[in-house]
C-alpha positions in Angstrom: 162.1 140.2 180.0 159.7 137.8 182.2 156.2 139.3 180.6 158.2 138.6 176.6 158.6 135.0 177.7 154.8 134.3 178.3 153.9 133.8 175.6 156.0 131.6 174.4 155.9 129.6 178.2 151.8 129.3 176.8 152.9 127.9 173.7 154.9 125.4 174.9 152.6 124.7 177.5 150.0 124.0 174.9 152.3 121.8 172.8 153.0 120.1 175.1 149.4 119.3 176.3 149.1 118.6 172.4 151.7 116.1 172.9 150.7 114.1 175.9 147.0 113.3 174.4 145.8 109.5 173.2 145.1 110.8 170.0 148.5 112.1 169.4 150.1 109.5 171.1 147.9 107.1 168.1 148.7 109.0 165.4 153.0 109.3 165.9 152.4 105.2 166.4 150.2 104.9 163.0 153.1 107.4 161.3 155.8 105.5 162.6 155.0 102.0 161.3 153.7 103.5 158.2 157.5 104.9 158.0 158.4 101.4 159.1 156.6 99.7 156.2 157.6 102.0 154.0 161.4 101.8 154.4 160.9 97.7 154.6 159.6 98.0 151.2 161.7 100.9 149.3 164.9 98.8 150.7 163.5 95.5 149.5 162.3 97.1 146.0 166.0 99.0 146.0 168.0 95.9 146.7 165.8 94.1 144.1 166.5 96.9 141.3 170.0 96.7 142.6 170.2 93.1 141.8 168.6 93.3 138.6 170.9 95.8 137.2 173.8 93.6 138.6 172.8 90.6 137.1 172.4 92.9 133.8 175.6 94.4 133.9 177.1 90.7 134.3 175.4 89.5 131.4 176.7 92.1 128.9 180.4 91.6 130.5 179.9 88.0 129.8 178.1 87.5 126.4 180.9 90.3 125.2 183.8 87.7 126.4 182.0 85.1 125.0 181.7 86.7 121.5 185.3 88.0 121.6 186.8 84.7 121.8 184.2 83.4 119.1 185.5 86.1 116.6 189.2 85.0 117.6 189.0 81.0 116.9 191.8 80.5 119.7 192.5 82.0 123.0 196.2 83.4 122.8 197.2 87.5 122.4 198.3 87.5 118.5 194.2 85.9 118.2 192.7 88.4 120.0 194.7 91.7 118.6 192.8 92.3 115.7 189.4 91.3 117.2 190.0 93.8 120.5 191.1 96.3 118.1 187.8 96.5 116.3 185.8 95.9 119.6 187.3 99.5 120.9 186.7 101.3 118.1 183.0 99.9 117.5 182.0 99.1 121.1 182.2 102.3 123.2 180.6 101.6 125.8 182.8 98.5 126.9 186.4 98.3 128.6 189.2 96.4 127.0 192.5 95.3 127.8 195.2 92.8 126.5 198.5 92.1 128.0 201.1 89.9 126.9 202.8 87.4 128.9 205.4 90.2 130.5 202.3 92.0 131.5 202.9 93.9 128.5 199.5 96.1 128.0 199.3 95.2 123.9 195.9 97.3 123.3 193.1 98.5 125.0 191.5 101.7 126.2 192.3 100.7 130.0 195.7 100.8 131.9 198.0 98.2 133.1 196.2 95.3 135.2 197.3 92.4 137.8 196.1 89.5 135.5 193.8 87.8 138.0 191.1 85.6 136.4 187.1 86.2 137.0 184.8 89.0 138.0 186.5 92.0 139.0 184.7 95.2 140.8 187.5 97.9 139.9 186.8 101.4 141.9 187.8 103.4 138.9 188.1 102.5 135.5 192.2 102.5 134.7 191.2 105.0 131.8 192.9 108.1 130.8 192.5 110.4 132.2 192.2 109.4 135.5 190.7 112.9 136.8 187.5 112.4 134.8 186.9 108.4 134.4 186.6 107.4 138.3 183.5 105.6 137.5 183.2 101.6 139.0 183.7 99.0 136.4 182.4 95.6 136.5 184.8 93.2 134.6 185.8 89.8 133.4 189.2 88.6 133.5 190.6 85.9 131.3 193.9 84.2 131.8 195.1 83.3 127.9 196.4 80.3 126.6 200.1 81.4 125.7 200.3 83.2 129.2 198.5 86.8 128.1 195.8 88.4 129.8 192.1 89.9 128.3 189.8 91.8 130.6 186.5 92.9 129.1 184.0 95.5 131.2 181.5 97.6 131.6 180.6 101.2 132.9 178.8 100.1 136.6 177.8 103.5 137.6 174.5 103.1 137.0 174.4 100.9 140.1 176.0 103.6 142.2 173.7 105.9 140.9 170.8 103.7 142.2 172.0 102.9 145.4 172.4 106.7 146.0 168.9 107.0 144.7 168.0 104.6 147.1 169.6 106.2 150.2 167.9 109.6 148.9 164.6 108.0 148.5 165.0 106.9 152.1 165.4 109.7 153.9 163.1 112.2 151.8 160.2 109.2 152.9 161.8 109.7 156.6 161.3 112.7 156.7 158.6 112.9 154.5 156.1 110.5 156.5 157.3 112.1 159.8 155.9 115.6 159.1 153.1 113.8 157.9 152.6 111.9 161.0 153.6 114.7 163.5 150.5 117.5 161.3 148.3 114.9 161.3 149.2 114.1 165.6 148.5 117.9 166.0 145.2 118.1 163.5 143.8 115.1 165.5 144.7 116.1 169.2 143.3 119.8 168.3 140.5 118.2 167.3 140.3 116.0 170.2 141.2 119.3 173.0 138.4 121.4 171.3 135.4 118.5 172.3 136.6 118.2 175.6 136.8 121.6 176.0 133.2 122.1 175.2 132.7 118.8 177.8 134.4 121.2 180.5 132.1 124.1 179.2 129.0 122.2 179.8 130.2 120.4 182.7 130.9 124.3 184.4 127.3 125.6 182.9 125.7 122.2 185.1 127.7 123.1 188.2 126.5 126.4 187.9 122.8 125.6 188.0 122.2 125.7 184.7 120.9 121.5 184.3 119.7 122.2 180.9 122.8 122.6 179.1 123.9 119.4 177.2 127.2 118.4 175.0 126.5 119.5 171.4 126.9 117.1 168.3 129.0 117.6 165.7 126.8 115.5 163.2 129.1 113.6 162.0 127.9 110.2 163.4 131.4 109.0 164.6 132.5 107.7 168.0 132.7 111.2 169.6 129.2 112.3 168.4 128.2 108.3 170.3 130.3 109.3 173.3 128.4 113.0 173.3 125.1 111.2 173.0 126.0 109.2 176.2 127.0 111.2 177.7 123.7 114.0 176.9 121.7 110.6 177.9 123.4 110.1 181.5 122.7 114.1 182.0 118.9 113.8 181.2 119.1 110.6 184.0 120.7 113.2 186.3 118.4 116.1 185.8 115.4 113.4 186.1 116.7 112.1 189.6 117.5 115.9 190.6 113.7 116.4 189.7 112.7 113.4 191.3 114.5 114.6 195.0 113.1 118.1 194.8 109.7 116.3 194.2 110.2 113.7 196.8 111.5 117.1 199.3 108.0 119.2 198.2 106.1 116.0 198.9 107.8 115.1 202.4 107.1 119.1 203.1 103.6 118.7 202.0 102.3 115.3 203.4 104.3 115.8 207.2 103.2 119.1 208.0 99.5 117.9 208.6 100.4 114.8 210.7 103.6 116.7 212.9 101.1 119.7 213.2 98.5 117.4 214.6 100.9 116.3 216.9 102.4 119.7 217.8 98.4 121.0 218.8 98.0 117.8 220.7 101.6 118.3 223.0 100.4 121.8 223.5 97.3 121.7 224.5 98.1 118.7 227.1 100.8 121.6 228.1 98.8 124.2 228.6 95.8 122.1 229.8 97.8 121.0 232.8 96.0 117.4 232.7 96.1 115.0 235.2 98.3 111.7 234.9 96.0 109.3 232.9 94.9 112.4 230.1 98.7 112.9 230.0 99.3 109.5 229.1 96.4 109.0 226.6 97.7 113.1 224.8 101.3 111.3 224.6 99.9 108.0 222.7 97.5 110.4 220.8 101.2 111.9 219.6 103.3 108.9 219.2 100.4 107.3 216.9 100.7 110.9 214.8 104.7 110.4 214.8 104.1 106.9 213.4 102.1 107.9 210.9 104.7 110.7 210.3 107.1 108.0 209.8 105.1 105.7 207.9 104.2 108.2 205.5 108.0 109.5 205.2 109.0 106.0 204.5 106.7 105.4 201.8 107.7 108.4 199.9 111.2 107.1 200.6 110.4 103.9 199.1 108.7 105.5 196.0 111.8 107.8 195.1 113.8 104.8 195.3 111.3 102.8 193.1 111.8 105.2 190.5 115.1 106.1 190.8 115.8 101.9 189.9 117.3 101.6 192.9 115.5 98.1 193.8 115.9 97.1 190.2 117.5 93.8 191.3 115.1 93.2 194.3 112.0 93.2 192.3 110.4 90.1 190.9 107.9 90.3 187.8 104.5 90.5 188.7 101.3 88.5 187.2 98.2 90.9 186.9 96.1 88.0 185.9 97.2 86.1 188.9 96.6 89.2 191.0 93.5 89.7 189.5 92.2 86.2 190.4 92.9 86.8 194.2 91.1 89.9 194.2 88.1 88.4 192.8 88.1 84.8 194.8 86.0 86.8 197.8 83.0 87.5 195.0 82.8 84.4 193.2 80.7 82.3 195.7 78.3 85.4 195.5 78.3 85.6 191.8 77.3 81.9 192.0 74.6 82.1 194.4 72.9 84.4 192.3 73.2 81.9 189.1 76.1 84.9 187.6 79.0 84.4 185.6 81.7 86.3 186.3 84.3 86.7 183.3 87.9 88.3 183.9 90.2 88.7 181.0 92.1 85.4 181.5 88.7 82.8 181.9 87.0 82.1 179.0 83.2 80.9 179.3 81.6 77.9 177.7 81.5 77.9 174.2 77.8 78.2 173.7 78.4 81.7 175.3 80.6 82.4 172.4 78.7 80.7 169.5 75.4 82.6 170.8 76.8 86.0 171.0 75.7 86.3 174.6 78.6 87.9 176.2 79.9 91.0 177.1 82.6 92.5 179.7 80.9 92.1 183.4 78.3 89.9 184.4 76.7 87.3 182.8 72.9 85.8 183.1 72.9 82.2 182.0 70.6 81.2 179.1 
C-alpha cells in the first residue's frame, strides 16, 4: 500500500514545486486581474444592456397608453371599451386591463388588479392560465376620470432572460480565464524548472572537474537566454582565474626551487663543514639573503596574479607613457646635445625646417 502511494507523493511533490515558483506565482496574478477586468467589464456592459432594454420596454408601455387615450378622446371606462377591445385583438404582444369603478374587471386579457397608478413590475402576468404565463410584466397604470382603472403592459422577460445571460456569462469567463491562467502558470513554471535544471546540470558537471561545460542557449534572445549568457560569461572569468592560480602555483614551484635549493646546499654544507663561528655567521647571511630573495620573488608573483585577477583595479592610477618616456630619456639628452644631435620621441616635434626639408626620420638627427 506504501510503494502504490509514490507515485502519486512525487506528483504532488512536483505540483507543488510547480506551484511555489515566481513564474507561476506571475502568471495566477496576470490571470486573476485579467478575470478581474473582465468581470468589471461584462457587468458594466450587462447592466448597460439591462438598462437599455428597460428603458425600451418603458417606452413601448408608454407610447401604447399614450395612443390609447388619443383613440378614446376622453379618459373614463365607456371611452376606453371599444378602443381596449380592438387593442387586444390587434396588439398581441401587450397586456390590457379595464376595471370599472367597483373594481369591476370590464375587458382585458389580464386578471383583476389593485388600481394603483404608475409603473408597476408585476412577477407574473395575471393571465390565464396562470401555470404557463408566469412571465414579469412591466406596466402602466392609469387611474380614470369617472373612478375606473386601465393598465397597459408588456412581456419583460426578455430582461430576465438577459440578466440570466449575464450571470451565465460570468461564471463560464470565471471559470473560463482560470483554467486559462492556472495551464498557462504550469506551461511557464515547466518551462522555467527545465532551465534551471540544466543550470544545476552544469553547475554539477563544474564541481565535478569538468570547467568547460557552460549553460546552453535556447536561441531565443529573451531574458533567460541574457541571464544564460551571464551567467556562461562569469564561468569563462572563473575558469580564467582557476588558470591564472594553477599558473601562478607552476610559477611559484618553478622560480623558488633555485633560490630555497641554493639556500638548502649553503645550510648543509656549513653543516657538514663544521665551520668555525665567523664562516658560520657569513653561511647563515649567505642563506637569509637567498630566503629574501625567495620572498621577494614569491611576492612579486603574488602581486602579478592579483594584477590580473583585477584585484587592485581601484588602487591603480592611469599611467602617461609619454611622461614616462621623457624621464627615461632626460639622462641622454645633455649627451645628445654635446654631440650637436637631435633626439626626437613620439610626443616632441622638431623645428619646422626639419619637416618642410624632409630631413627626419625615427632616431637621431644631424642638424643641417
Amino acid at each position: 500500500m506504501i510503494f502504490g502511494n509514490k507515485p502519486f507523493k512525487r506528483q504532488s511533490a512536483a505540483a507543488r514545486r510547480i506551484m511555489a515558483t515566481t513564474a507561476f506565482r506571475i502568471v495566477t496574478l496576470f490571470a486573476s486581474l485579467f478575470i478581474l477586468g473582465g468581470t468589471v467589464m461584462t457587468v458594466t456592459s450587462g447592466l448597460y444592456s439591462q438598462s437599455t432594454l428597460r428603458q425600451q420596454i418603458r417606452q413601448a408601455v408608454e407610447n401604447e397608453g399614450h395612443e390609447t387615450f388619443a383613440d378614446a378622446g376622453t379618459a373614463d371606462v365607456r371611452h376606453l371599451l371599444p378602443v381596449v377591445q380592438g387593442l387586444i385583438e390587434h396588439e398581441p404582444g401587450f397586456h390590457y386591463l379595464l376595471q370599472g369603478p367597483g373594481q369591476v374587471v370590464v375587458t382585458g386579457n389580464m386578471l383583476h388588479l389593485k388600481p394603483i397608478a404608475g409603473e408597476r413590475w408585476l412577477t407574473w402576468s395575471h393571465r390565464l392560465p396562470k401555470e404557463t404565463n408566469q412571465n414579469i410584466v412591466y406596466g402602466i397604470g392609469y387611474l380614470l376620470d369617472d373612478g375606473g382603472y386601465y393598465f397597459v403592459g408588456m412581456d419583460a422577460s426578455p430582461l430576465t432572460h438577459l440578466q440570466h445571460a449575464l450571470w451565465t456569462t460570468l461564471l463560464w469567463e470565471i471559470a473560463g480565464f482560470g483554467i486559462m491562467g492556472m495551464a498557462g502558470g504550469l506551461f511557464l513554471s515547466n518551462l522555467i524548472l527545465k532551465w534551471i535544471e540544466t543550470i544545476n546540470r552544469t553547475a554539477r558537471s563544474i564541481m565535478q572537474g569538468d570547467m568547460s561545460r557552460r549553460i546552453p542557449l535556447r536561441g531565443t534572445n529573451d531574458e533567460l537566454d541574457h541571464l544564460s549568457e551571464s551567467l556562461n560569461a562569469m564561468l569563462d572569468q572563473n575558469e580564467f582565474l582557476i588558470a591564472s592560480l594553477k599558473q601562478v602555483s607552476n610559477d611559484i614551484a618553478h622560480d623558488m626551487r633555485r633560490p630555497l635549493a641554493r639556500m638548502r646546499q649553503n645550510l648543509e654544507r656549513a653543516s657538514l663543514a663544521r665551520l668555525p663561528a665567523e664562516n658560520m655567521q657569513e653561511q647563515v647571511e649567505l642563506a637569509i639573503m637567498e630566503l629574501d630573495a625567495a620572498l621577494e620573488i614569491f611576492s612579486s608573483l603574488l602581486k602579478l596574479a592579483q594584477l590580473e585577477a583585477g584585484a587592485w583595479n581601484k588602487e591603480m592610477e592611469p599611467l602617461d607613457p609619454a611622461q614616462l618616456l621623457e624621464s627615461v630619456l632626460e639622462p641622454y639628452r645633455s649627451v645628445i646635445e654635446d654631440h650637436g644631435q637631435y633626439l626626437l620621441a613620439p610626443h616632441t616635434s622638431l623645428p619646422r625646417h626639419y619637416w618642410a626639408s624632409g630631413a627626419f626620420a625615427a632616431g637621431l638627427f644631424q642638424p643641417d
